[in-house]
C-alpha positions in Angstrom: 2.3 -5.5 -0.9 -0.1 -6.4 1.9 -3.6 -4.8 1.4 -4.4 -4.5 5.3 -2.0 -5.0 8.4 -3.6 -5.3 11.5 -1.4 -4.1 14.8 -2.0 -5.4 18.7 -0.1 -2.3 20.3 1.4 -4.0 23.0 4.2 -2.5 25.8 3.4 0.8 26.3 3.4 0.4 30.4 6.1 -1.8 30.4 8.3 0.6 28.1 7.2 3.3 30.5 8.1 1.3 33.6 11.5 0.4 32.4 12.3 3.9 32.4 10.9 4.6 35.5 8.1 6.8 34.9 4.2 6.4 35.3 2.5 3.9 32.3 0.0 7.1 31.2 4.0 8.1 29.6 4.0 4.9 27.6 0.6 5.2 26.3 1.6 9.1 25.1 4.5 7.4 23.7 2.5 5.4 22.0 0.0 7.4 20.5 3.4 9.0 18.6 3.8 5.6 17.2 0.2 5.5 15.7 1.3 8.7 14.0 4.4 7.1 12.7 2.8 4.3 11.3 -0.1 6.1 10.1 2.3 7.9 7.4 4.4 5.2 6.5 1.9 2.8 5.7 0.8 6.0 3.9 3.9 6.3 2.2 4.0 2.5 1.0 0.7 3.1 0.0 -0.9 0.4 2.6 -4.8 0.9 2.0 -5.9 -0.7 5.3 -4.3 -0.7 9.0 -6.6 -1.7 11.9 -5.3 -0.7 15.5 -6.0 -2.5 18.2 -6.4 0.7 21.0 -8.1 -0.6 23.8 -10.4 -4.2 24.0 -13.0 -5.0 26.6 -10.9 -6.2 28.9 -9.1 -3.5 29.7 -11.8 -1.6 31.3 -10.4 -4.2 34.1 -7.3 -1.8 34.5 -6.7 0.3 37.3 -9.9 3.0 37.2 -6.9 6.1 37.2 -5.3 4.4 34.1 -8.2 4.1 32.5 -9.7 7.6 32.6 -6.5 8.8 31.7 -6.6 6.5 28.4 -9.7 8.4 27.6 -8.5 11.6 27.9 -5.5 10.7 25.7 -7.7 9.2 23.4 -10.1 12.6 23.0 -7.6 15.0 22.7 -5.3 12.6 20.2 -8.1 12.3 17.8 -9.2 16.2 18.0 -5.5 17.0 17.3 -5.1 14.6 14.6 -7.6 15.4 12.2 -6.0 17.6 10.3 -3.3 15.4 10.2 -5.3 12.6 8.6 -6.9 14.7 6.3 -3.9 16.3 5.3 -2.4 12.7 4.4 -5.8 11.5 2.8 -7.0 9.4 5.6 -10.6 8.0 6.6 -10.8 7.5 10.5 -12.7 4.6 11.2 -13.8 2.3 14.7 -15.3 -0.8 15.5 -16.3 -2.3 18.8 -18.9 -1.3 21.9 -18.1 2.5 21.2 -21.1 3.2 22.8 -19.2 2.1 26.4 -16.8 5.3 25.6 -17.4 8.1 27.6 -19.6 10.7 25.6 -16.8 13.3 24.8 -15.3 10.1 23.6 -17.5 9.3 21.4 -18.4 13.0 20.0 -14.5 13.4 19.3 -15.0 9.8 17.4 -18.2 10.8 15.5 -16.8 14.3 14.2 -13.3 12.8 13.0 -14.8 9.6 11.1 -17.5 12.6 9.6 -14.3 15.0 8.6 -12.3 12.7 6.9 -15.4 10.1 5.2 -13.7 11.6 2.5 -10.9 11.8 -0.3 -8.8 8.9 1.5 -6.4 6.7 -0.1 -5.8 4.7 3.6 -8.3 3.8 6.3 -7.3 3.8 9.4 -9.6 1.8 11.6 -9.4 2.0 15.9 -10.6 -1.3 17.8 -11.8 0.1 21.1 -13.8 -1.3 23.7 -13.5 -4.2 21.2 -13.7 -8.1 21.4 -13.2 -10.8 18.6 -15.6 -13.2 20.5 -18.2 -10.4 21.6 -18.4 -9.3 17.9 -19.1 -13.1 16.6 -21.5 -12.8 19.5 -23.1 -10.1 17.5 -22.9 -11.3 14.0 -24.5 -14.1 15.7 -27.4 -12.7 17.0 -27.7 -10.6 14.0 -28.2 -13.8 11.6 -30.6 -15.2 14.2 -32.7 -12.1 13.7 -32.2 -11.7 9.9 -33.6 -15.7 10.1 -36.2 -14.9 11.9 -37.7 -12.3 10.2 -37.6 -14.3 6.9 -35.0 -12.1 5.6 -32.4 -15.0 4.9 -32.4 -18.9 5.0 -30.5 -20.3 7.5 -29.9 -23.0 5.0 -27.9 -20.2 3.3 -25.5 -19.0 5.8 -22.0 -18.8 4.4 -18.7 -17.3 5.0 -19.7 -14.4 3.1 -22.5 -14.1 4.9 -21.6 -14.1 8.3 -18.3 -11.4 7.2 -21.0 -9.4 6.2 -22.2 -9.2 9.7 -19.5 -8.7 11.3 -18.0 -5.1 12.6 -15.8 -5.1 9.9 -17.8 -5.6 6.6 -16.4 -2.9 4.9 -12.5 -3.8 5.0 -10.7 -6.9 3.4 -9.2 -9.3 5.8 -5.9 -8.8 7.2 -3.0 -10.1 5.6 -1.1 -9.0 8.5 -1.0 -9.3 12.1 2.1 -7.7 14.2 1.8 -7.9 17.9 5.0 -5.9 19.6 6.4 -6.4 23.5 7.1 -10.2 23.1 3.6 -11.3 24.1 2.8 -14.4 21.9 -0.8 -14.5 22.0 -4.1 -13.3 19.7 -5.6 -11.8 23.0 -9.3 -11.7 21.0 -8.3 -9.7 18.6 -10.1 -9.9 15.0 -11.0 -13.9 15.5 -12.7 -14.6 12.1 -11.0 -12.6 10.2 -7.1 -13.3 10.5 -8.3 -17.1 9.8 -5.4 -16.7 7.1 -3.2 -13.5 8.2 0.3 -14.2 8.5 1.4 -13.5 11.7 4.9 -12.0 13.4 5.6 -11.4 17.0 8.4 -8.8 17.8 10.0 -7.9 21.1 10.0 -4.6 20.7 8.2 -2.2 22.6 5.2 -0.4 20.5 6.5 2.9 21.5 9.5 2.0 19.8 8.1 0.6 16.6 9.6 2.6 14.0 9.2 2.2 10.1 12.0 0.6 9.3 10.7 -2.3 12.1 7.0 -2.7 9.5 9.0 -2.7 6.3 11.1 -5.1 7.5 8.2 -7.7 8.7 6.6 -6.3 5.0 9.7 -7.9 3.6 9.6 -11.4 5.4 5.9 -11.2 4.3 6.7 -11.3 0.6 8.8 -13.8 1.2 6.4 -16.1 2.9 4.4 -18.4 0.5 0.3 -18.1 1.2 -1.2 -21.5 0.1 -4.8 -21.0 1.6 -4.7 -25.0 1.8 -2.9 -25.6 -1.7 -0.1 -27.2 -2.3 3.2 -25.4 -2.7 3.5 -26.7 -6.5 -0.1 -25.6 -7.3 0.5 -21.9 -6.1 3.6 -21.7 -8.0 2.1 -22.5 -11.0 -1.3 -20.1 -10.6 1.8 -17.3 -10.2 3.2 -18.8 -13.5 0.0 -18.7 -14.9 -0.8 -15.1 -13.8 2.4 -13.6 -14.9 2.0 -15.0 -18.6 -1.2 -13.3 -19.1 
């Protein structure tokens, strides 16, 4: 089973447009489909699933759109906290939270407090995020941790630098779904999918369903990771590992 699957929500104003009403209807839609998710990848017992809720760029979005994003996003997360906790889940977020409007981020703040605890999944919210604005960070934070004399530059590594990075806590995907038949990364999680496998669906996030994920589960276990060995040299570390 994948460890972490990471999710680029995509469709929600297109689904709502098709259907003739008003995109804010797609993104409620949507923010169903988080639930859904949320307790399947509960019930497969999925440890790690990274949303990808709203990214710098769409603060470009019509201003009206965007307020009423926040809003939804406020009153989802007050109402679902007792949901998560309930289902044994830590709330987490990455990205420039501190461009969310205050009650924003106070909604934010109290849920990842409430749940910090007792989880078996974490859920974690990209918002206001960017892949290249958070290597922009990790950046400047090994410039500084250089500069001070707190690490040799000489000593940089790939460990290192995902230590630095928003998402130091959580494993790398192994997963990445993007839904609505976009075929794109759109800056999402740059480092860190360096070796996610990834699957591109048509469907419409607000009509992502469970059986949709376990299905894409399934053609990932049946996809061969190599992480630059050969097909014969996996096959025989699997050999190897089910002897012992």
């Amino acid at each position: 089973m994948p460890q972490h699957i990471a999710i680029i929500m995509d469709g929600n104003g297109r689904w709502a447009q098709q259907r003739g009403m008003d995109r804010i209807m797609g993104h409620k839609a949507g923010a169903e489909t988080v639930r859904r998710m949320v307790e399947e990848c509960v019930r497969l017992g999925i440890p790690y699933l990274t949303l990808y809720a709203f990214s710098t760029e769409n603060w470009n979005r019509p201003q009206y759109e965007v307020e009423a994003l926040m809003r939804l996003l406020s009153s989802s997360i007050r109402q679902e906290v007792p949901k998560l906790k309930e289902n044994h889940v830590r709330l987490n977020a990455i990205g420039h939270l501190e461009d969310l409007p205050q009650v924003c981020r106070e909604e934010l703040e109290e849920a990842c407090r409430l749940t910090a605890h007792d989880f078996s999944l974490t859920l974690t919210l990209s918002l206001s995020y960017s892949g290249r604005s958070e290597l922009k960070y990790c950046m400047r934070q090994l410039a500084q941790q250089a500069a001070d004399g707190t690490i040799n530059s000489q000593d940089i590594d790939e460990q290192t630098i995902s230590k630095n990075l928003y998402t130091a806590d959580l494993p790398d995907p192994d997963i990445l779904i993007r839904t609505g038949g976009e075929q794109r990364i759109s800056n999402f999680l740059l480092w860190q999918i360096a070796y996610a496998e990834l699957f591109f669906t048509p469907v419409m996030w607000p009509d992502f369903n469970g059986q949709h994920l376990r299905e894409i589960i399934q053609q990932y276990q049946n996809r061969e990771r190599r992480f630059g060995k050969t097909s014969a040299q996996v096959q025989q570390e699997s050999l190897s590992q089910a002897q012992k």
